[in-house]
C-alpha positions in Angstrom: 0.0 0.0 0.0 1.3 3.2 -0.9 0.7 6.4 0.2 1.2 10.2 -0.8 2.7 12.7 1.0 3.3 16.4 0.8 6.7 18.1 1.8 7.8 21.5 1.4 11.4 23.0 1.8 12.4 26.2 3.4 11.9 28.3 0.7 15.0 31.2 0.2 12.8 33.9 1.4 15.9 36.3 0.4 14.4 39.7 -1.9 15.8 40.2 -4.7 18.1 43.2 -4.8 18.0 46.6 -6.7 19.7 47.2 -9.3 18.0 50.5 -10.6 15.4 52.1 -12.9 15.2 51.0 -16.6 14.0 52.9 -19.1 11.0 52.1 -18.6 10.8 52.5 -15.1 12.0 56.4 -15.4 9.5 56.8 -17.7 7.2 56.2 -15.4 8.7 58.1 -12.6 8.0 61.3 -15.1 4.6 60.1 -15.4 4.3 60.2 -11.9 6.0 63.5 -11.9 3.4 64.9 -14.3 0.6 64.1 -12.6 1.6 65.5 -9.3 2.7 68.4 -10.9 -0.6 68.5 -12.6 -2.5 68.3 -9.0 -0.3 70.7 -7.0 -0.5 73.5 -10.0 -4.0 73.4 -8.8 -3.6 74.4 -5.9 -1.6 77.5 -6.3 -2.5 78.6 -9.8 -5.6 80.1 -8.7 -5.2 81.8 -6.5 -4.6 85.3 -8.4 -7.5 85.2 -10.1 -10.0 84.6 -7.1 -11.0 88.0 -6.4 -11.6 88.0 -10.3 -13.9 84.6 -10.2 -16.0 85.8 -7.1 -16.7 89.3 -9.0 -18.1 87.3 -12.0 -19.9 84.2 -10.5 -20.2 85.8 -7.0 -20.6 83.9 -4.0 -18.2 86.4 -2.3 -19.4 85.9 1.3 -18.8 81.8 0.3 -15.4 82.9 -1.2 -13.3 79.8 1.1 -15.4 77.1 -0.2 -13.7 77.2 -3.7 -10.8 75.8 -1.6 -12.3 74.3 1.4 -14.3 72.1 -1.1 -11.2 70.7 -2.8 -9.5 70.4 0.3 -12.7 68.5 1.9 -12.7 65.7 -0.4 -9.4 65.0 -1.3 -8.4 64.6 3.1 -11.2 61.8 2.9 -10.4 60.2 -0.1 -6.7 59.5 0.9 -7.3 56.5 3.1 -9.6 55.0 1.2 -7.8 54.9 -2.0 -4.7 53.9 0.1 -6.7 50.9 1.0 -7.9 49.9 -1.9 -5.2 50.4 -3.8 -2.8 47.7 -1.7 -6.2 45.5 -2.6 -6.7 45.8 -6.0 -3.8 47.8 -7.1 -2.2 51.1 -7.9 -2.1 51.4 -11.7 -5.9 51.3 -12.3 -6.6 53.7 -9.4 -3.9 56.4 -10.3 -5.4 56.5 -14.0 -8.8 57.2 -12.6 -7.5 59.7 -10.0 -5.8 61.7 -13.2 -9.0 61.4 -15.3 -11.3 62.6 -12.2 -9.0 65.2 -11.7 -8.8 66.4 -15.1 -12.5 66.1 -15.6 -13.2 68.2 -12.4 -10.7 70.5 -14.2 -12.6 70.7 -17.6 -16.3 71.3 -15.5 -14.3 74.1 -13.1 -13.5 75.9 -16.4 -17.1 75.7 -17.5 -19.0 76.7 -14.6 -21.7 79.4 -15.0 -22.2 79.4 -11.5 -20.3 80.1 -8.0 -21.9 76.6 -6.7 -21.4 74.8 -9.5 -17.1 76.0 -9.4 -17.8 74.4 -5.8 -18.8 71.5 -6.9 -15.9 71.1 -9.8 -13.4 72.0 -7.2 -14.7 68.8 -5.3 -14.3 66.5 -8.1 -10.7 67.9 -8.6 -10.3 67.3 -4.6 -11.4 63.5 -5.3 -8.5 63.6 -7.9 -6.2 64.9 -6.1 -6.8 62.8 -3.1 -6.1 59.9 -5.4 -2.9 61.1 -6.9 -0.7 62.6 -4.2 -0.7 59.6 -1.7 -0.1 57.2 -5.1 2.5 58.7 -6.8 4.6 57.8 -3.4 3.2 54.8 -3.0 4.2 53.5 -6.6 7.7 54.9 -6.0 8.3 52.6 -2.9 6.9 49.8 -5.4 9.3 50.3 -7.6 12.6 52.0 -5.7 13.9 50.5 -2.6 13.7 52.8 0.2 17.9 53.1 0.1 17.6 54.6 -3.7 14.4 56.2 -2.7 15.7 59.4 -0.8 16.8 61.2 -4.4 13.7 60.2 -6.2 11.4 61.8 -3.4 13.5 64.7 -2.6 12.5 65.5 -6.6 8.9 65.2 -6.1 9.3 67.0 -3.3 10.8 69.6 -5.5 7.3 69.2 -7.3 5.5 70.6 -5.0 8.0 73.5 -4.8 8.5 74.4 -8.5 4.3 74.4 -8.2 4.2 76.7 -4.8 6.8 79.3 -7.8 5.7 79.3 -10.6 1.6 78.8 -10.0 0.9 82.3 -8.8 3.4 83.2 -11.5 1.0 81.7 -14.2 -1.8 82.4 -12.5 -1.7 85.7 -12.6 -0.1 86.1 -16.2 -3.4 83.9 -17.4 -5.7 85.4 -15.9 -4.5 88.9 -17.1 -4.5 87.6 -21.0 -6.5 85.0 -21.6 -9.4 84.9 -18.6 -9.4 82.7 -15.5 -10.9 79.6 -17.0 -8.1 78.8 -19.1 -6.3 78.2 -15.2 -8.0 74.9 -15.3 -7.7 74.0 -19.1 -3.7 74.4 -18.5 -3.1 71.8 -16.5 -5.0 69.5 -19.1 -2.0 69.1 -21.4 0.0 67.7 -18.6 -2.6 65.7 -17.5 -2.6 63.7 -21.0 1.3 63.2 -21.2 1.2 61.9 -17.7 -2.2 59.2 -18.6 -0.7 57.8 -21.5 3.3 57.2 -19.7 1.7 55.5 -17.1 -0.8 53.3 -18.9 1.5 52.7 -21.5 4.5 51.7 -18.8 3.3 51.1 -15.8 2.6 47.6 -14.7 3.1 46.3 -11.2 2.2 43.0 -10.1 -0.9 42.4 -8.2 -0.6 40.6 -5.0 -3.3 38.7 -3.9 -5.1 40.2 -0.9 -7.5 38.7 1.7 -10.2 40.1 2.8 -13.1 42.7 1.3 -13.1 46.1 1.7 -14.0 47.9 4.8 -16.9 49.5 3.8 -18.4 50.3 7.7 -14.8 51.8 8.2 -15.4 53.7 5.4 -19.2 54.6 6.2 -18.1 56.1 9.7 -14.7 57.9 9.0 -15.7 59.7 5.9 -18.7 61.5 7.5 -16.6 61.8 10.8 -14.2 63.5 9.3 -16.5 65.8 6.8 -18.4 67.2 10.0 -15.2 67.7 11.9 -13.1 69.4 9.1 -16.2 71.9 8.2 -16.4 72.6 12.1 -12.5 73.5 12.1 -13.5 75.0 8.9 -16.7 77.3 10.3 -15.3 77.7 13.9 -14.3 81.6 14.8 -15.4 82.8 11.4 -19.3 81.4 10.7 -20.1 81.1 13.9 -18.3 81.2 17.5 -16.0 78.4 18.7 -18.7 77.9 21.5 -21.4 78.0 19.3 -24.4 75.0 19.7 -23.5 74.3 16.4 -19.8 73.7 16.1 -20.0 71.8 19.7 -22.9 70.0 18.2 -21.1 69.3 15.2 -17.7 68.1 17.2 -19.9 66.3 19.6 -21.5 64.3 16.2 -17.9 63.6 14.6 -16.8 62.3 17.6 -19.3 59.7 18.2 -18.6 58.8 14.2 -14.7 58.2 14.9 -15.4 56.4 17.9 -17.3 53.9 16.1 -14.6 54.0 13.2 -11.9 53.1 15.8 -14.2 50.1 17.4 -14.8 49.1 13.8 -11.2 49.1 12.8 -10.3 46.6 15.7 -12.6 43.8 14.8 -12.0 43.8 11.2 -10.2 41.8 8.5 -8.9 44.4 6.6 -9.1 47.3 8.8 -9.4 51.2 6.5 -6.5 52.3 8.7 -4.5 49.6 10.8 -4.3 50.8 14.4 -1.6 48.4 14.6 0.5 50.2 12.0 0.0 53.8 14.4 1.1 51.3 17.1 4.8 51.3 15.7 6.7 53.9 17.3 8.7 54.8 14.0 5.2 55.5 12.2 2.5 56.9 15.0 6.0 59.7 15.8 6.4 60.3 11.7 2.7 60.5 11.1 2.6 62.3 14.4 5.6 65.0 12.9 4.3 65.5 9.2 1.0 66.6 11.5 2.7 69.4 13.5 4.8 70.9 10.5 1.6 70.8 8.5 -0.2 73.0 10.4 3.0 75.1 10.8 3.6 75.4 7.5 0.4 76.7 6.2 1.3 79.8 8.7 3.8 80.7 6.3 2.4 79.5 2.6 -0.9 81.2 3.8 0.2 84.4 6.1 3.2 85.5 5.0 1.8 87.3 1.8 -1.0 88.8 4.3 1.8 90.1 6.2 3.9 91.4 3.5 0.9 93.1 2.1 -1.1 94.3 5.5 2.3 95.7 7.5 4.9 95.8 5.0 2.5 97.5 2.1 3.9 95.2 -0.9 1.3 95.3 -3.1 -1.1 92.2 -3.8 0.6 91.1 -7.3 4.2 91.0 -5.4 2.9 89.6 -2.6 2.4 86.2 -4.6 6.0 86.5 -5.6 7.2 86.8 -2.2 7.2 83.3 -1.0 9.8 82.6 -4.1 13.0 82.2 -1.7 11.2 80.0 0.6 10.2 77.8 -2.0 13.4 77.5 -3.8 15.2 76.7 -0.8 12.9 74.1 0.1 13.2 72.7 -3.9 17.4 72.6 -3.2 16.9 71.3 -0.1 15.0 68.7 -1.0 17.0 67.2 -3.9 20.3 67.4 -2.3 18.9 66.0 1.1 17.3 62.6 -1.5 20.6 62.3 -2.5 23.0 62.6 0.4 20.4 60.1 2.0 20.6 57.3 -0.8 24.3 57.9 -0.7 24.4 57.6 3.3 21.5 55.7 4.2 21.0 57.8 7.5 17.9 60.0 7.3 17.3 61.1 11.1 19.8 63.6 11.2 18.5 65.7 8.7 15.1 65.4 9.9 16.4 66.7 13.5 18.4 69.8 11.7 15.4 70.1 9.7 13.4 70.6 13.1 16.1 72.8 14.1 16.0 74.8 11.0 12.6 75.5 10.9 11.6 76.1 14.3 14.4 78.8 13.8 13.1 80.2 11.0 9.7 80.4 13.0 11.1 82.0 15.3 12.6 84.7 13.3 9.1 85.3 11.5 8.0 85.7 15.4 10.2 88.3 16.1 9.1 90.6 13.1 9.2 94.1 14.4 7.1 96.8 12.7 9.3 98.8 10.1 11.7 96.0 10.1 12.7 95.7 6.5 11.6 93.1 3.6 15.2 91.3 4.3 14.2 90.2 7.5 11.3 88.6 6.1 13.1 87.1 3.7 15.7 85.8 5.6 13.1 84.0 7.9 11.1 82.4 4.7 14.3 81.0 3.7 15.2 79.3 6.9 12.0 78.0 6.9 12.2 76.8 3.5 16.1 75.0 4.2 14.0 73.3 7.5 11.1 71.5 5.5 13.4 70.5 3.0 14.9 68.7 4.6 12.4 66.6 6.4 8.6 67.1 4.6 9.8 64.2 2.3 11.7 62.2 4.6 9.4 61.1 7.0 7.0 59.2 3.8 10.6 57.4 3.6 10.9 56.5 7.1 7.4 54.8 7.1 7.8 52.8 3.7 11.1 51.6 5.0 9.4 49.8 7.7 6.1 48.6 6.5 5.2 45.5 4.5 4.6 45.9 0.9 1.3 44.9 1.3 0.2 47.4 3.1 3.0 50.2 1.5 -0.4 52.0 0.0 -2.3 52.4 3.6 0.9 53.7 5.5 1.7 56.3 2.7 -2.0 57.5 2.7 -2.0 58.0 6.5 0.9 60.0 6.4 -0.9 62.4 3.2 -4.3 62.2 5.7 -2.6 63.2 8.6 -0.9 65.4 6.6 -4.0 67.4 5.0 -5.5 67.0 8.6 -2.9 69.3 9.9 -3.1 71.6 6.8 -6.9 72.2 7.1 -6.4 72.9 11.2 -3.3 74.8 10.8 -5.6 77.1 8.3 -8.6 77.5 10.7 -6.8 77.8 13.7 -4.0 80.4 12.5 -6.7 82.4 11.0 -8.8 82.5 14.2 -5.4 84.0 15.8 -5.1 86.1 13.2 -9.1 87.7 13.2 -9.0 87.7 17.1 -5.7 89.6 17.4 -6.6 92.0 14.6 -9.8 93.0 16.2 -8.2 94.1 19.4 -4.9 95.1 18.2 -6.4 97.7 15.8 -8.2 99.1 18.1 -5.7 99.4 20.3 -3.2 101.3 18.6 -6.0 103.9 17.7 -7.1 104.4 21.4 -3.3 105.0 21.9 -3.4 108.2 19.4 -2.7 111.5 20.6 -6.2 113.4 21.8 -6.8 115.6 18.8 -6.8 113.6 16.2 -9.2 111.1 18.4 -11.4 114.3 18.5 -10.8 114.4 14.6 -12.3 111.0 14.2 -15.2 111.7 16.2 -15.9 114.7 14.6 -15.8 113.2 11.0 -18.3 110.8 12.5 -15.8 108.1 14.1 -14.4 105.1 12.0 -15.8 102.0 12.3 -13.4 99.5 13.5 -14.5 96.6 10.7 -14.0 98.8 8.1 -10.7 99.5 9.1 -9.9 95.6 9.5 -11.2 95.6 5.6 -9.3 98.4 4.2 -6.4 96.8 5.5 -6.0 94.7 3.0 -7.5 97.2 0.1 -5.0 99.5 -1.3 -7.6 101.5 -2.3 -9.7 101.9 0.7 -6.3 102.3 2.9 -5.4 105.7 0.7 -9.1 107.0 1.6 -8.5 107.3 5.5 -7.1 109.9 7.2 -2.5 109.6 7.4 -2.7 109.2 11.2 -5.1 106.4 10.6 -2.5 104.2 8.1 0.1 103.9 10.7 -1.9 102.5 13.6 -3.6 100.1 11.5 -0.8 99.1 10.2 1.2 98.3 13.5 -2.3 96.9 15.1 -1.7 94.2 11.5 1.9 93.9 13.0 0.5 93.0 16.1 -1.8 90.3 15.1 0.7 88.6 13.0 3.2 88.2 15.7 0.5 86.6 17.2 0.0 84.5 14.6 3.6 83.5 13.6 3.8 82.4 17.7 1.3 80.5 17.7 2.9 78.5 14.8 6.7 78.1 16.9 5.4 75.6 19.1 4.0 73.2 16.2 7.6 73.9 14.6 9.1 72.9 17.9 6.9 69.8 18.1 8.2 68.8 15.0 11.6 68.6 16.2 11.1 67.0 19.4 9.3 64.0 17.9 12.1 63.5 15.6 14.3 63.2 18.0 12.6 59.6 19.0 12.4 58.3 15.4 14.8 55.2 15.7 17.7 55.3 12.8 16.7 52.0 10.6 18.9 50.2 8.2 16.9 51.7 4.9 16.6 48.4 2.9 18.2 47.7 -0.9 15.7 45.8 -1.8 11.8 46.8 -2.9 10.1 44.2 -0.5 10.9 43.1 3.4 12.3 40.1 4.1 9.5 39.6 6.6 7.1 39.9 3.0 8.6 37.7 1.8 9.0 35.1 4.2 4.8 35.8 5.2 4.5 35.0 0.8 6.3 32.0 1.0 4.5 30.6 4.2 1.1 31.4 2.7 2.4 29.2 -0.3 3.4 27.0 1.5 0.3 26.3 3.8 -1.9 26.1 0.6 0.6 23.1 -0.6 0.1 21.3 3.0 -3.4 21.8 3.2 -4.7 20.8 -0.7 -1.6 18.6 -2.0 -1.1 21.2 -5.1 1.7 23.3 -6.1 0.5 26.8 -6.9 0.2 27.6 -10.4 3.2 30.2 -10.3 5.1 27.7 -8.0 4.8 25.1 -10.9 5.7 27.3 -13.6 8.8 28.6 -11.4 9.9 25.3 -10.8 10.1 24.7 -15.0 12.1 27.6 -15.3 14.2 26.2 -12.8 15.0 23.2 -14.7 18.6 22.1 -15.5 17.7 22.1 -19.1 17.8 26.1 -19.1 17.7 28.3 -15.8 15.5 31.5 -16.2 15.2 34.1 -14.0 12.5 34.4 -11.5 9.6 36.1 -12.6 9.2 37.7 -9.0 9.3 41.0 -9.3 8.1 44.3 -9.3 7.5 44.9 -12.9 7.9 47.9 -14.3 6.5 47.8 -18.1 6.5 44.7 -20.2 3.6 42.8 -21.7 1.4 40.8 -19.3 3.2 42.2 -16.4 -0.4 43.2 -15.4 -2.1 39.6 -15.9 -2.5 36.5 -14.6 1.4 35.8 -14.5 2.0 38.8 -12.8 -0.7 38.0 -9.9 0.5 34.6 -9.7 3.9 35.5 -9.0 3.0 37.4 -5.7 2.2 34.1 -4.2 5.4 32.2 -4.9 8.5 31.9 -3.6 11.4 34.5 -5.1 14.4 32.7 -5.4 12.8 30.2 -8.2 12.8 27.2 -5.9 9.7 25.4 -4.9 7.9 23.2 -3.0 7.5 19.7 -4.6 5.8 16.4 -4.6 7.2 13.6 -3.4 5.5 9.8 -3.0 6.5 7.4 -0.5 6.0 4.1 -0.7 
């Protein structure tokens, strides 16, 4: 009698090691390039020409929701496409992001109506929230985190070149052609970067257990949507203490509680508490947090400043954030490449904290009738300090994830990110309203006797008004001389105020980099821990059904003495079929080519 047995040997659960981009795979990496330039144009090419859309679609006392609306959707759809994307893939969910996004653009440069531009801006935001947290992700599919530093410090410098030249164009557009052709600019781009990556783009699929987390996704998103408008209304709409924004905290809260119970008794959690339970990622999520909402003090109130206290008019006021940003483009290029070449990253994240909380603290200590230099000076420290760590800390979390879940931990590092971003924005502005309110009026009690008497005898000046004209050239030149002065020192005022408030984010920053362990960043695209987890999975199915997997068999032929192949294991990176069934089955064999095998035993 004889029987049949199933054995498998301890497969080589080595990865295979990098050897660097072909030509197809740089191809792609401009794709990728492309499309993030394409969605982070967006954001800064138009603003010049809002004051312009509001006049002709009005809406003016909406005006923020032509950004809040964008912003809105894409901070919810990060996660979600993170998830779905290390379940069914990148390539598929990239090329919808980048046709959303350019179909939002084409209905934006159509609208007829202020609500309507709101609703376009939305679809961009859906976009947009697709592209951003992909375009890392598929870099840490394809580059090991050890290359990786270089490759992100450029698309860092994206964002950059974007934050130069899209008020730049914006405002040259606008001027010439009209403000619609803004969102038909980007379209061009848009194209180029669809066809490289459909045409070279093709990464294996991995098989994933599990279905979507639909409750997860049914609780966070309105959670987050009530919370982000309340940060949103709060201290402008209505009061802080309102009924309505406690009501609408008190609502979002009892929708992320539910999300968190939810996402601790499911398969395939939205966001994996357990990955926020690693030090090295709940600190770099945690950091990227902090200098979000920093950064948005300067990107947002610096050209408020410059135009409010300084009296740089509103055209070179867009232009004024220049040095900042190209310090933060050089930065981040030569940081990507002295990190690939080193393979240390925390110590430029903790001079980047050190950097930046600096240059916060210079913008802080701003005097009235300092000159434009000062400014200057602290914008580019600023821009030297998130150089050299905005970037990084994506790296630090893809060097220390699995692969299969590469697309969640990049996403919550872009959600926490656009978290901070939208808070940074509500709270700095509340700072900023509160402090101007009282500092104004301030600095006008404080005027000598008879020229309060002059006031009151041309009536008084309402103190709004004043708060208005502030930022109107043209309304600032109607008020008395004695009046431009103490407005403009009560400005001064508030934005020390605000520039404070931002140091101890900055500071934050620093001080949680300081805990981020130093890892060994790995030369190869996959963990040894993925692939040992593969290789067990392949190996249970052969104990528990008697059959070698498909890719396991087809491995084991190429393996034959008549003519060794190469291991079809790999992240692909262009070549026919790399997308099909081959490519799927070779997620769930072994990668060195050797395979578990039948044996009978008599």
């Amino acid at each position: 009698m004889s029987t049949s047995t199933t054995t498998a040997p301890p497969p080589d659960t080595a990865p295979e090691a990098f050897t660097g981009l072909d030509r197809q795979g740089k191809l792609v990496f401009v794709g990728l390039m492309l499309g993030m330039l394409v969605a982070s144009l967006s954001q800064t090419i138009v603003g010049p020409a809002m004051p312009r859309i509001v006049g002709e679609l009005g809406g003016v006392e909406h005006y923020n929701w032509i950004a809040t609306a964008a912003m809105l959707v894409s901070a919810v759809a990060v996660p979600i496409v993170g998830k779905l994307s290390d379940l069914y893939g990148r390539r598929w969910f990239y090329l919808g992001g980048l046709a959303i996004f350019m179909i939002g653009s084409i209905l934006a440069g159509m609208a007829q109506g202020f609500w309507f531009l709101v609703f376009a801006r939305a679809v961009q935001g859906l976009g947009m929230g697709t592209l951003m947290p992909l375009s890392q992700t598929i870099i840490g599919d394809i580059i090991p985190p050890r290359q990786r530093g270089k490759y992100q410090g450029l698309m860092g410098a994206v964002f950059g070149v974007s934050s130069v030249a899209g008020p730049l164009i914006g405002g040259v557009v606008t001027d010439h052609l009209g403000w619609r052709w803004l969102f038909y600019l980007t379209l061009p781009l848009g194209i180029v970067a669809f066809a490289f990556i459909l045409r070279f783009l093709h990464l294996e699929t991995t098989e994933q257990h599990g279905k979507f987390d639909l409750l997860g996704a049914l609780t966070l998103t309105p959670g987050l949507v009530i919370a982000l408008l309340a940060t949103t209304w709060g201290g402008g709409e209505y009061a802080w203490s309102s009924p309505v924004i406690l009501g609408m905290y008190a609502v979002a809260a009892l929708f992320l509680i539910a999300f968190v119970i939810i996402e601790t008794r499911v398969e395939e959690p939205l966001l994996p508490l357990h990955l926020l339970l690693n030090p090295i990622v709940a600190l770099s999520v945690a950091a990227s947090f902090v200098i979000a909402v920093a950064m948005f003090g300067s990107i947002i109130y610096i050209p408020v400043y410059a135009q409010a206290v300084m009296g740089v008019s509103a055209t070179n006021s867009g232009a004024i954030l220049i040095p900042q940003s190209v310090a933060m483009i050089g930065t981040s290029i030569v940081v990507g490449l002295l990190i690939t070449r080193t393979g240390r990253y925390k110590p430029f994240l903790v001079l980047g904290g050190v950097i930046m909380a600096l240059g916060y603290w210079l913008l802080a200590s701003l005097a009235y009738g300092d000159s434009q230099w000062h400014l200057t000076l602290a914008m580019i420290v600023i821009g030297l300090g998130l150089g050299m760590s905005m970037q990084v800390y994506t790296l630090v979390v893809q060097n220390v994830v699995a692969r299969r879940e590469l697309g969640t931990a990049t996403a919550s590092i872009q959600f926490f990110r656009n978290i901070g971003s939208t808070i940074g924005t509500a709270v700095l502005g509340t700072v900023m309203s509160t402090s101007m309110t009282s500092s104004i009026s301030d600095r006008i009690a404080a005027l000598p006797p008879e020229q309060l008497a002059q006031m009151q005898s041309a009536g008084g000046v309402d103190t709004s008004s004043l708060e208005n004209a502030v930022l109107d050239p043209s309304a600032l030149e109607q008020l008395p001389d004695f009046l431009v002065e103490p407005i403009r020192m009560g400005m001064n005022d508030a934005m020390h105020a605000v520039f404070l408030t931002a140091v101890p984010f900055a500071v934050a920053a620093l001080l949680l980099s300081l805990f981020i362990k130093q890892i060994p960043l790995r030369t190869t695209v996959e963990t040894t821990e993925g692939v040992a987890a593969e290789a067990a999975e392949a190996a249970t199915v052969l104990t528990t059904t008697g059959q070698i997997p498909a890719v396991a068999a087809d491995e084991a032929e190429a393996d034959a003495p008549a003519g060794r192949k190469p291991s079809r294991r790999r992240a692909a990176v262009g070549g026919p079929g790399a997308d099909g069934p081959e490519a799927e089955g070779s997620a769930t064999g072994t990668r060195s080519g050797r395979t578990p095998t039948h044996r009978a035993e008599v």
